[in-house]
Every structure is written in C-alpha cells, then in structure tokens.
Backbone as a ProteinNet text record, in pm:
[ID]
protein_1_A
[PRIMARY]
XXXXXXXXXXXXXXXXXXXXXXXXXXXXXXXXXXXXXXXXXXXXXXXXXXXXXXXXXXXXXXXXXXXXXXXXXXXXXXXXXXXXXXXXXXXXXXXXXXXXXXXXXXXXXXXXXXXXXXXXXXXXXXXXXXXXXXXXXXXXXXXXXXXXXXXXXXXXXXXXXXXXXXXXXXXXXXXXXXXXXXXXXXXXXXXXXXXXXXXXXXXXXXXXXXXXXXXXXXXXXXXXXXXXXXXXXXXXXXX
[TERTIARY]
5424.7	5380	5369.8	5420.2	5439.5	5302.4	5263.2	5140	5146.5	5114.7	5113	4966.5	4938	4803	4801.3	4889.4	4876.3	4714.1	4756.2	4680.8	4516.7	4498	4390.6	4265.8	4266.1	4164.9	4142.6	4274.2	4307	4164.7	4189.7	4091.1	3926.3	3923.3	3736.9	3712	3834	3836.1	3781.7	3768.1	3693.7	3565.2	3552.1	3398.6	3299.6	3387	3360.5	3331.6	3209.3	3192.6	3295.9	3301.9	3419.4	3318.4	3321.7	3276.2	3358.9	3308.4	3399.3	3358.8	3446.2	3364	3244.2	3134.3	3027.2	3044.2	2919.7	2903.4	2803.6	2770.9	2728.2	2816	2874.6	3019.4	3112.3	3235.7	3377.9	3335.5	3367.7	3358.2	3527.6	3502.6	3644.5	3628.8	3679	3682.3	3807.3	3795.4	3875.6	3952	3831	3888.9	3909.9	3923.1	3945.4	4007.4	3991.4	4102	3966.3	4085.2	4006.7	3902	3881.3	3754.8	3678.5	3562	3478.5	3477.3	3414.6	3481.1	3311.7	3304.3	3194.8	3151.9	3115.3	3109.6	3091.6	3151.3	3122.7	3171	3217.1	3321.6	3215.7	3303.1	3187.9	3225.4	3162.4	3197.9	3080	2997.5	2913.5	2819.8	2695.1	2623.7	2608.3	2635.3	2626.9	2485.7	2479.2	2370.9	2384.8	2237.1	2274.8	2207.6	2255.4	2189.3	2226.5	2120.1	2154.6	2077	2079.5	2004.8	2037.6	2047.4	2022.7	2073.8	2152.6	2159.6	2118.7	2018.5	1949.8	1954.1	1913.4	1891.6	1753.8	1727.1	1612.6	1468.9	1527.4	1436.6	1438.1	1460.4	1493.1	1578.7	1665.9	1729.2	1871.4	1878.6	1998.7	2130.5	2251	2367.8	2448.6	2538.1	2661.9	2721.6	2824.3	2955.5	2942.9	2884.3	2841.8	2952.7	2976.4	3066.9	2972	2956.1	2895.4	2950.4	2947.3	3026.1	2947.7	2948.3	2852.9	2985.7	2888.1	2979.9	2914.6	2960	2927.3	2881.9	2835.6	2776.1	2878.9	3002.7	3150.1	3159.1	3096.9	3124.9	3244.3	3316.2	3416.7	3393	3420	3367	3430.6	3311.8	3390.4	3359.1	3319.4	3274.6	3253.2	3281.1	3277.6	3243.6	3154.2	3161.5	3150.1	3156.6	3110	2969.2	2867.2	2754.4	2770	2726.7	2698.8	2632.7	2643	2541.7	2397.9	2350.3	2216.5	2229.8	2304.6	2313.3	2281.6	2285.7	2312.4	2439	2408	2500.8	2469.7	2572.6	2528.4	2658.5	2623.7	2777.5	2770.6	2713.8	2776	2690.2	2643.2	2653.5	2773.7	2856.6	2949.4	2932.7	2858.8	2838.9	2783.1	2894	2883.4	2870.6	2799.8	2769.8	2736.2	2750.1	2658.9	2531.8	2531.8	2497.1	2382.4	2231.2	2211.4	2275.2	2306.5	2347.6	2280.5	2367.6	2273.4	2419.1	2381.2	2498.6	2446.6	2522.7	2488.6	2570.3	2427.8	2506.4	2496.3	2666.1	2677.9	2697.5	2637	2648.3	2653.9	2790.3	2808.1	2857.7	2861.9	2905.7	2903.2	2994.5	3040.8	2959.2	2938.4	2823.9	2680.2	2664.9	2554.2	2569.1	2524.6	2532.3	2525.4	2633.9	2603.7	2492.4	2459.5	2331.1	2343.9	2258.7	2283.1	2164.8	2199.4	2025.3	2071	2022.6	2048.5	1981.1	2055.2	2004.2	2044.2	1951.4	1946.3	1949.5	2037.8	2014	2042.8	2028.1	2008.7	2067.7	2141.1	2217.9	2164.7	2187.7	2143.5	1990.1	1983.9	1865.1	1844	1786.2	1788.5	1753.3	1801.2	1784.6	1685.2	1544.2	1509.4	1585.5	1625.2	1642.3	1637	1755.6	1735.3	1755.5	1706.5	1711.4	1816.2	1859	2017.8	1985.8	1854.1	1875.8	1970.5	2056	2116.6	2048.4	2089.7	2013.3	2111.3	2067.5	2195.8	2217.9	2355.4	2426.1	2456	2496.3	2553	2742.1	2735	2901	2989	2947.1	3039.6	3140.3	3106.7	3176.8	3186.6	3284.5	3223.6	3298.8	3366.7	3445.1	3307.7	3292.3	3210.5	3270.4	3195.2	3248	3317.3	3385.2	3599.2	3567.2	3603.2	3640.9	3790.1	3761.4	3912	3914	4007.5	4011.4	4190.4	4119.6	4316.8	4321.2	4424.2	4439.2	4544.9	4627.3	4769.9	4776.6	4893.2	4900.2	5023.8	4964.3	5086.5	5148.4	5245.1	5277.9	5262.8	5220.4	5172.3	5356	5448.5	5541.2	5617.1	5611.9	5644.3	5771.6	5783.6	5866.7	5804.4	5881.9	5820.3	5704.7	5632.6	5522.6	5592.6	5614.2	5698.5	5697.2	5611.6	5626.5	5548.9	5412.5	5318	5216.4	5166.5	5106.8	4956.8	4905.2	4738.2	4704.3	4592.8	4500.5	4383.9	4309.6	4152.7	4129.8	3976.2	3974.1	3790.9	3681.5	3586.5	3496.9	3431	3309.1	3255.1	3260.7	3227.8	3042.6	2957.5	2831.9	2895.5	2981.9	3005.1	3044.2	3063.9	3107.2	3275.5	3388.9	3525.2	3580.5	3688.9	3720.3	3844.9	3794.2	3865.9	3949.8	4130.6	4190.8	4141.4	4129.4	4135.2	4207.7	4282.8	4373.9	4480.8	4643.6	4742.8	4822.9	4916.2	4985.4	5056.6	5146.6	5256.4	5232.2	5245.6	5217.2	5356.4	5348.7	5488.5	5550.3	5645.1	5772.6	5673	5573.2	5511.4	5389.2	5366.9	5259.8	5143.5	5124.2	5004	4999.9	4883.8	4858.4	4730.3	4701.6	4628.7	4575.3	4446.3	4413.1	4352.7	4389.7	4346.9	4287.2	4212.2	4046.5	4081.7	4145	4185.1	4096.7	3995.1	3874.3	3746.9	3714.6	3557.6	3442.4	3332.6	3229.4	3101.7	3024.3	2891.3	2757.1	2831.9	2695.8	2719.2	2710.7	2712.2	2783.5	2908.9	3009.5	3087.3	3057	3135.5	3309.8	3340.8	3525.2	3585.5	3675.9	3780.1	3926.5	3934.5	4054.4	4176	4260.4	4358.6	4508	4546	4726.4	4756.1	4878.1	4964.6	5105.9	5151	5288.2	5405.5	5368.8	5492.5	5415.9	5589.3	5479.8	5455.5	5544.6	5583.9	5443.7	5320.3	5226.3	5123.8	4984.4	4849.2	4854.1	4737	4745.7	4565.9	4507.6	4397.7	4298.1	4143.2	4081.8	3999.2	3935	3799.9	3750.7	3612.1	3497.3	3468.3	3428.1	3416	3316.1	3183.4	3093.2	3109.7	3136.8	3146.7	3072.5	3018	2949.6	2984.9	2986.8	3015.8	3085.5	3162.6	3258.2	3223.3	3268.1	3285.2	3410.8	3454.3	3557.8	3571.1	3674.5	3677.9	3794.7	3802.6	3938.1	3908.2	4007.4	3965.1	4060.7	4092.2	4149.8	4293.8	4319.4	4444.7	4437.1	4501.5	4475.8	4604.6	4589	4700.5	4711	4860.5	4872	4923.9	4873	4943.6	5063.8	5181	5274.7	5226.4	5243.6	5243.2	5322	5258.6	5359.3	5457
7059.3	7192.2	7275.1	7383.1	7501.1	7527.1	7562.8	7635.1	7689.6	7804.3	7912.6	7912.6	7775.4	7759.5	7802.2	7871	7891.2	8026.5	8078.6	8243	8184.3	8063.2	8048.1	8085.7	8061.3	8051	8166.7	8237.7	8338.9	8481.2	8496	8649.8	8575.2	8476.5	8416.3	8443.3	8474.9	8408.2	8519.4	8679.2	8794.7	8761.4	8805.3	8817.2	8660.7	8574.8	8434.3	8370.9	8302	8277.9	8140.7	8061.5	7909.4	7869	7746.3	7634.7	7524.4	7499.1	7364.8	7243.3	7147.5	7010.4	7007.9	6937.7	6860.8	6712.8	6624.6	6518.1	6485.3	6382.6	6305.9	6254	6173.9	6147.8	6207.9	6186.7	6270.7	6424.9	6520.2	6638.5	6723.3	6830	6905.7	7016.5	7096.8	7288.3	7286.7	7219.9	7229.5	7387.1	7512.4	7564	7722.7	7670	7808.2	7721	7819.9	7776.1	7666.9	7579.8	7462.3	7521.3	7667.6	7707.9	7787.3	7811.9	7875.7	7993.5	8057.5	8195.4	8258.8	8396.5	8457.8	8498.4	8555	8632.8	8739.7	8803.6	8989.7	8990.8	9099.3	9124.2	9108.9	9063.6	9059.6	8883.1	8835.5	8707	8638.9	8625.8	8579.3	8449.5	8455.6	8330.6	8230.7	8104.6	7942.1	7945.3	7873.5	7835.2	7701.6	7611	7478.2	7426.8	7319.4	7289.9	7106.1	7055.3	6910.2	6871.6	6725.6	6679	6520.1	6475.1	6334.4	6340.3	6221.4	6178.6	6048.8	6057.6	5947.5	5942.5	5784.4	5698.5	5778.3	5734.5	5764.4	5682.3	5628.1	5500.2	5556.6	5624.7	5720.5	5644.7	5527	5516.1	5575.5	5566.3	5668	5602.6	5667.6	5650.5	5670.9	5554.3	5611.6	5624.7	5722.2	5740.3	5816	5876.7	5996.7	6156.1	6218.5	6310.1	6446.3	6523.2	6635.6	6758.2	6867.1	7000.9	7161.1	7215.8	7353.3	7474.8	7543.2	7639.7	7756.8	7865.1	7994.6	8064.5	8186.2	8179.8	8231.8	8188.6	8216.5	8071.2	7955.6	7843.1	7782.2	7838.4	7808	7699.2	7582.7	7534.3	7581.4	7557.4	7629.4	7499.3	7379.5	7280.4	7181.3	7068.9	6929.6	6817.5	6731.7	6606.3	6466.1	6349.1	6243	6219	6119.7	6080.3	5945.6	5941.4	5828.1	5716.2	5575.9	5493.4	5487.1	5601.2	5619.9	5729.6	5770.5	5924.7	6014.7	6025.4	6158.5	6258.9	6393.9	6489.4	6595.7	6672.9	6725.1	6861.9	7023	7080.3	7108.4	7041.9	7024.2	7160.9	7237.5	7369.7	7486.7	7478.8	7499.5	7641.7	7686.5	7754.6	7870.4	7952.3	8086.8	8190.7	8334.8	8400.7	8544.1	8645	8751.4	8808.3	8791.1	8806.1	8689.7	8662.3	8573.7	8540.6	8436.8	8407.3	8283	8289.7	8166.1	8067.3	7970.9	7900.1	7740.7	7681.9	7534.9	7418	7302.6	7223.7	7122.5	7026.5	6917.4	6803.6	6685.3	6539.6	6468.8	6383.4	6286.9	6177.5	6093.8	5905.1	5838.9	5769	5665.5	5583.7	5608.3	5463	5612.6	5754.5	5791.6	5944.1	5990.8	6131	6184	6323	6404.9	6473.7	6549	6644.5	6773.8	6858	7008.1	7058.2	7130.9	7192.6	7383.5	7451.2	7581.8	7588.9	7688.2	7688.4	7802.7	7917	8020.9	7978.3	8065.8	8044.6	8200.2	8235.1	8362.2	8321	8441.1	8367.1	8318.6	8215.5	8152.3	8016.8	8045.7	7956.1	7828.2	7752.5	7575.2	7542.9	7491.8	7508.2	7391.2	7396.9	7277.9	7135.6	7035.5	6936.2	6900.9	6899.7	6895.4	6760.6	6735.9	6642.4	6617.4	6553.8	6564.3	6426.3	6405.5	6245.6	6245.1	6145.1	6089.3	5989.7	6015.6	5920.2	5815.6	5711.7	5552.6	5576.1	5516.5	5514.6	5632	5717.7	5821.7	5798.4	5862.6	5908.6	6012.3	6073.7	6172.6	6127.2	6020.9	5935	5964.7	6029.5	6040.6	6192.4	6234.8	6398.9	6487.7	6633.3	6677.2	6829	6850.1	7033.2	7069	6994.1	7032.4	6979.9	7112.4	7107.3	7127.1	7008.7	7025.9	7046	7162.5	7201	7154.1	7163.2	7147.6	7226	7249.4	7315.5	7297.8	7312.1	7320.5	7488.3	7522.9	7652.2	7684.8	7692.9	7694.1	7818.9	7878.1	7982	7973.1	8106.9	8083	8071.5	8114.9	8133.3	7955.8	7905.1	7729.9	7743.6	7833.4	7837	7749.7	7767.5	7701	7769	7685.3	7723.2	7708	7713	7616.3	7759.1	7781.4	7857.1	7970.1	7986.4	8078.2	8089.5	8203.6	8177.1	8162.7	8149.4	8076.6	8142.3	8230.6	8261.4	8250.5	8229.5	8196.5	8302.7	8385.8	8483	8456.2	8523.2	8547.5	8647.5	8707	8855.5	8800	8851.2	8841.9	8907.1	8899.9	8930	9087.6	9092.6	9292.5	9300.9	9228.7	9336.6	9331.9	9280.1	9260.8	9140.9	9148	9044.9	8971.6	8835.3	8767.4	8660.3	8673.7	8544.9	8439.9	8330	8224.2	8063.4	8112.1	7985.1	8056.5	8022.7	8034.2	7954.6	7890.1	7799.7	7850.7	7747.8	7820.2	7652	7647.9	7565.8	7483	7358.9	7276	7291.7	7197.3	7199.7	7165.9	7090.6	7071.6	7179.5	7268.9	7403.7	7337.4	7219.1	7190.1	7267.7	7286.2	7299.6	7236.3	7251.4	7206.8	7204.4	7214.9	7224.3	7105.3	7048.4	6917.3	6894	7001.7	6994.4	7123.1	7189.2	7309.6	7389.6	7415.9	7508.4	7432.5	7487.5	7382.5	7501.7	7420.7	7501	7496.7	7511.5	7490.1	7499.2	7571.7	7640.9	7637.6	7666.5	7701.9	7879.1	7881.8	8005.5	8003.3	8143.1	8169.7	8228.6	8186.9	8195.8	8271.6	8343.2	8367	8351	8267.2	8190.1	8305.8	8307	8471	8345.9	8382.1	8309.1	8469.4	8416.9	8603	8498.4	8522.5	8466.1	8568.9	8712.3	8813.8	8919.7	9031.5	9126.2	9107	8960.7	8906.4	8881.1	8819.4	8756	8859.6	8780.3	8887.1	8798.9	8821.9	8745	8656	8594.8	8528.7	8520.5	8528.5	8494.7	8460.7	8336.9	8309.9	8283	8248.3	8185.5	8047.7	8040	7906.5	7936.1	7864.4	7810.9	7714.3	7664.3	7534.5	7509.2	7412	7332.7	7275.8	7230.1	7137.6	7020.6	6962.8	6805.7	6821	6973.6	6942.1	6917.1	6860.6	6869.9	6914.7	7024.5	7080.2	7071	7057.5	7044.2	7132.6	7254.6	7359.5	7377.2	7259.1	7201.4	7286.5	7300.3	7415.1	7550.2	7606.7	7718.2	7811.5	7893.6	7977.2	8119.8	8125.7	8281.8	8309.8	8420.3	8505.2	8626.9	8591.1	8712	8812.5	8950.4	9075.2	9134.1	9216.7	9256.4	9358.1
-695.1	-730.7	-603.3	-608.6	-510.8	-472.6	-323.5	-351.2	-183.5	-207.9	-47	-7.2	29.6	146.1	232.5	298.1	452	431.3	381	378	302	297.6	208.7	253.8	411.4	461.9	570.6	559.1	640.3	637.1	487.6	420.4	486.8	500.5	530.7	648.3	769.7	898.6	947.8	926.4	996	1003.2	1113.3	1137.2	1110.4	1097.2	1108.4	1271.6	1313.7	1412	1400.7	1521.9	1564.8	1652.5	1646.2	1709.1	1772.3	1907.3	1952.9	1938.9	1970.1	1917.6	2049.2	1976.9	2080.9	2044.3	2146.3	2093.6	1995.8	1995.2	1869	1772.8	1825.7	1736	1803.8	1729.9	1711.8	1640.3	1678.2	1636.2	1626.9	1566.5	1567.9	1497.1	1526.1	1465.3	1365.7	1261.1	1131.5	1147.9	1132.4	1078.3	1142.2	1296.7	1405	1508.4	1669.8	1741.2	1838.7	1923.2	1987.9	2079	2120.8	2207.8	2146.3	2202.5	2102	2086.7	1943.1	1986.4	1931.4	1869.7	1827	1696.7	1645.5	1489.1	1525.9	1640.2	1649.9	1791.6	1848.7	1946.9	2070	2162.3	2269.1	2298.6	2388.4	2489.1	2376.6	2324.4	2247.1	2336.6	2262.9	2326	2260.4	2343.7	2284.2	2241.6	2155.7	2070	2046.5	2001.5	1982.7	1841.1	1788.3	1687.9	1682.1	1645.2	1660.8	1553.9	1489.9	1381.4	1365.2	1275.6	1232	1047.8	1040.9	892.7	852.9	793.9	752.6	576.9	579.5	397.1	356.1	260.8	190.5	249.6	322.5	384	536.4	602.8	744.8	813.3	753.1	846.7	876.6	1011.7	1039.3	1015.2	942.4	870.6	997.2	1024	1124.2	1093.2	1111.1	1061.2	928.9	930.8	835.2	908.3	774.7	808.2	778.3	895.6	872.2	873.8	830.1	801.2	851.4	904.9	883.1	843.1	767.1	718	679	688.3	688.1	550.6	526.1	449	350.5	320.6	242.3	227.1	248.9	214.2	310.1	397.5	525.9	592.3	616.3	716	873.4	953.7	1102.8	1248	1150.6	1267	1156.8	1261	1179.8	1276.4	1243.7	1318	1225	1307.1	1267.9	1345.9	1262.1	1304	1401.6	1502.9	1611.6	1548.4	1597.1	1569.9	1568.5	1552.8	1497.6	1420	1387.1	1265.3	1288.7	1473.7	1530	1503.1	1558.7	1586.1	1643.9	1704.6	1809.2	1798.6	1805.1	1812.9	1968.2	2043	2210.5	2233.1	2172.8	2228.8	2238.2	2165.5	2134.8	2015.4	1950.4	1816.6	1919.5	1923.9	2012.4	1877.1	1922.3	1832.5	1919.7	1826.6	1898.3	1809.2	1685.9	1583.9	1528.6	1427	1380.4	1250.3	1225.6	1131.4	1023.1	925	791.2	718.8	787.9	752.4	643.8	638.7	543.7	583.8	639.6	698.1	584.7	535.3	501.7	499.5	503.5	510.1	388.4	398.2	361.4	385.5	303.5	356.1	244.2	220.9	100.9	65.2	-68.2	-146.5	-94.4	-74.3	-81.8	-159.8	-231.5	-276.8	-128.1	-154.3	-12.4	-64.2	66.8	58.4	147.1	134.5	200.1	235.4	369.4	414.4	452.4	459	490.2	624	719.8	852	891	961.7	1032.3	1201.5	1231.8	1398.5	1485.9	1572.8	1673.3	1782.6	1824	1975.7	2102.6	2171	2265.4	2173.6	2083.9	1994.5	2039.8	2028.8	2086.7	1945.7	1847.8	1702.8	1688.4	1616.7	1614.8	1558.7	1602.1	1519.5	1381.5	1290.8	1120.5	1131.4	950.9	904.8	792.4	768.3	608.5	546.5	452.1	367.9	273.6	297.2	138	109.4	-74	-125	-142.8	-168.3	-202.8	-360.5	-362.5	-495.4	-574.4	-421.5	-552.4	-558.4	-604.7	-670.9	-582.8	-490	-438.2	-326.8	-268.4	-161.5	-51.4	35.8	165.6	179.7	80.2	118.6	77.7	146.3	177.7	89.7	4	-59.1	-137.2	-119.6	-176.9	-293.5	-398.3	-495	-606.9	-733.2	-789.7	-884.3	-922.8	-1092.7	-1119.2	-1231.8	-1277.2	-1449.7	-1491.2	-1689.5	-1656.9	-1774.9	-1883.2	-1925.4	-1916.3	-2004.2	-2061.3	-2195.8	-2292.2	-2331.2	-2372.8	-2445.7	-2602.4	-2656.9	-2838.9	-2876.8	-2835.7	-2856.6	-2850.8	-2787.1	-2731.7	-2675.7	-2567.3	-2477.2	-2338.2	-2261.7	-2108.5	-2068.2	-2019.7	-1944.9	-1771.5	-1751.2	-1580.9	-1526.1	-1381.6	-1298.7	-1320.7	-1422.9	-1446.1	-1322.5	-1244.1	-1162.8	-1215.5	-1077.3	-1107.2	-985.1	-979.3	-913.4	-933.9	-797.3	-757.4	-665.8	-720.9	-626.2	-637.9	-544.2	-606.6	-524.2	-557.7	-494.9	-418.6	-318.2	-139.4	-213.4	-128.4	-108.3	-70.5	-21.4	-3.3	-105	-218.1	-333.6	-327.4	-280	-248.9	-292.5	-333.2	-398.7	-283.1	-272.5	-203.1	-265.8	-258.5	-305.8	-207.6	-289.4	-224.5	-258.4	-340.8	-426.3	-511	-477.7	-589.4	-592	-681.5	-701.3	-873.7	-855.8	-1014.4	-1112.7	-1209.9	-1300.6	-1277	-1284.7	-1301.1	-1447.2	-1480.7	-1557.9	-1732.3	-1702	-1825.1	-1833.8	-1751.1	-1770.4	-1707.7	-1588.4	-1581.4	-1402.4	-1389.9	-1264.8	-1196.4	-1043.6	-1040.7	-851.1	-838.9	-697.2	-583.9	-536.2	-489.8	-372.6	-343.5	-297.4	-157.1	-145	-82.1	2.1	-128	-102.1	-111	15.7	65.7	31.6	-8.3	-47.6	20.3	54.8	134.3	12.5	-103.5	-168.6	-358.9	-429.9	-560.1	-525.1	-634	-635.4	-745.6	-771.9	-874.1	-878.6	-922.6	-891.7	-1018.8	-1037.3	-1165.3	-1137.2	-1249	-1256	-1325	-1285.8	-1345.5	-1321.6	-1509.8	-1550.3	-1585.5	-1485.4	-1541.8	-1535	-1719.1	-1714.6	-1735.3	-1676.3	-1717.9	-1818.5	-1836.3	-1903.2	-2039.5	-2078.1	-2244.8	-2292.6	-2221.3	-2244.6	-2173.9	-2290.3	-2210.8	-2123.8	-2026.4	-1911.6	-1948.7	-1916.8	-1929.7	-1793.5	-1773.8	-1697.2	-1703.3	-1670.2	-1683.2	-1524.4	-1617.9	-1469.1	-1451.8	-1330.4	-1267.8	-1205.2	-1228.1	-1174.1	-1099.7	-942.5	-892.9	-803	-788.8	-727.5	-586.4	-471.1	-371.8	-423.1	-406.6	-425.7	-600.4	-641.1	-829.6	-865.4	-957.8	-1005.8	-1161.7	-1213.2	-1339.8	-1439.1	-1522.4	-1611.2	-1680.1	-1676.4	-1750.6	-1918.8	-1933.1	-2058.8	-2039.2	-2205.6	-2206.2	-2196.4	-2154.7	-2166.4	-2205.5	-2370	-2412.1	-2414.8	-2361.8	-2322.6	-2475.1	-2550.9	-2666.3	-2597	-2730.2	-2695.4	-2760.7	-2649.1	-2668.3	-2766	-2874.3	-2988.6	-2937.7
[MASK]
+++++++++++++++++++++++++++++++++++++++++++++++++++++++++++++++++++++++++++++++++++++++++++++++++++++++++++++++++++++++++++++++++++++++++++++++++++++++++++++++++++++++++++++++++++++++++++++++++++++++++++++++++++++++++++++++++++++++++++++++

C-alpha cells in the first residue's frame, strides 16, 4: 500500500523545540536534526530534565524506552533506560520559550505510562518518576497508534486506490494533515503505527473516492499505543 510519509511529520515540525541525545542510556532525536535546536528563533537555552523508570515495587527497569514529546503529541527525543532505570537528555533540550510536554515509558511484559512536564529555559528540571505497572499488554512500543477499515462502493465496483486522510485541530484552531495513504486492490487500508501520540486526540478520518461517490468522514478518538478497526466503510453513488 502506497503511502506519502515523508510530509507526515513535516506540518508538526514549526515552532517545535529538538533535542540531542544525552546519557542515561542510548538516546537519539527521532524526530529533528542531530544538534540541538530551539522552539523560537534565537540560539536558545539548554535545559535539563532527568528521571527514573521504575516497577510498581520502585524498582528501577533497564532498558526501558522513554519518549518526550510536545504538546502535538511529536516526539522530539528518545532514550533507553540504564541499568538502574535512569535517564538523562544530557542537557540537550534547548528552548527559548517554556514549554509543556509528555514524557513516555515503556518496556515489555509492563503497561506503558505517562507523566506531563513543564520546563523554562535554562530549568534544572526536578527529577521525575514514570511507574509501570507489571502485566500489562502494551509491550515495549511507546504511542503509536493503528487503525485500519475496508471501503466499499454501494455500486460493487473497485474500491482499489480511494484515498484516506488523517487530519486533526491544532489547539490554534488549524487543521493539520497528518496521515494519507490509498486503499489496496481489495478496498482495505491501513496505518501501521506512523503517528505517535503523547496524549488522548481527536482525529477525522476523510474517504474521497471521486466525484461518482459522496465522500465519508468520521472521528477518531485515540489513545497512546491504541489500535482501531474502523470496520467497513461505504461510499454511496451520487444520483
């Protein structure tokens, strides 16, 4: 299935602060360039933030995968947890601006979990905490969510090559794409974890198969690491 990711993450990237890796683990800037940059013009100031991922029992998880991400759900920094379930962004999270971001941890065999965090430039962030609990279900991917539907024509012609858009309302009020792809040869489509989330968001899903057919849209409520089957879905021909 076709799908033009490049631009996905492109519309999030204004006014988005970047982070470089620190220690506490392996770290890495998924989703900007390898040095650090700011959230507002200007040389910006490093800021730090460090924490711990621990069990329900405090003990610390190694090798725990942690995420922070902006308040668009972006992630802009990533690490792994050290042998004590440290982490650390080096000092690295330059800014000119305060900002409110959401950091995520997870690790296999534990439900992930999420904390919200404000920080101000140059800040020494106090030390967080991220418990998972044991035996959950989400495994060790962190956010990413997957939907998938079918879409048929009332007519029972091909469905093959209907597009699919994901867009959803910015806090300014603007509507941002953030997912398209065309349905394969049997009308199914489908997204396989693309878009990372930090938070609970609402999305609308838009099939435009031409001017033969109405076009359809619904909503999506999603969650962090949800996954949705939005069943079938049928376009009626236009009289």
């Amino acid at each position: 299935m076709k799908k033009n990711l490049a631009w996905i993450l492109t519309a999030f990237m204004v006014s988005i602060l970047f982070a470089c890796g620190g220690g506490g683990g392996s770290s890495s800037n998924d989703s900007g360039p390898s040095s650090g940059g700011s959230n507002s013009s200007g040389p910006g100031v490093n800021s730090y933030i460090t924490g711990r991922v621990i069990d329900d029992k405090g003990t610390g998880l190694a090798g725990a995968k942690v995420e922070m991400m902006d308040s668009h759900g972006v992630t802009f920094w990533s690490a792994t947890t050290d042998v004590g379930g440290n982490f650390t962004d080096g000092g690295c999270l330059t800014m000119n601006n305060p900002i409110t971001g959401t950091i995520i941890a997870a690790k296999a065999g534990f439900s992930p979990n999420a904390l919200i965090f404000s920080i101000s430039p140059g800040e020494h962030h106090p030390p967080v905490e991220v418990v998972l609990k044991t035996g959950g279900s989400g495994g060790a991917e962190i956010g990413r969510i997957r939907f998938s539907g079918t879409v048929k024509l009332s007519d029972g012609k091909s469905a093959e090559g209907i597009s699919v858009s994901v867009n959803r309302l910015t806090e300014e009020g603007s509507f941002i794409d953030v997912f398209f792809t065309r349905t394969d040869a049997s009308g199914n489509f489908a997204d396989d974890g693309t878009i990372v989330l930090g938070k609970v968001m609402e999305f609308t899903i838009s099939i435009f198969a031409g001017n033969q057919y109405y076009s359809k849209a619904m909503n999506l409520t999603a969650s962090p690491g949800g996954t949705y089957n939005l069943g079938i879905i049928t376009l009626a021909v236009i009289p």
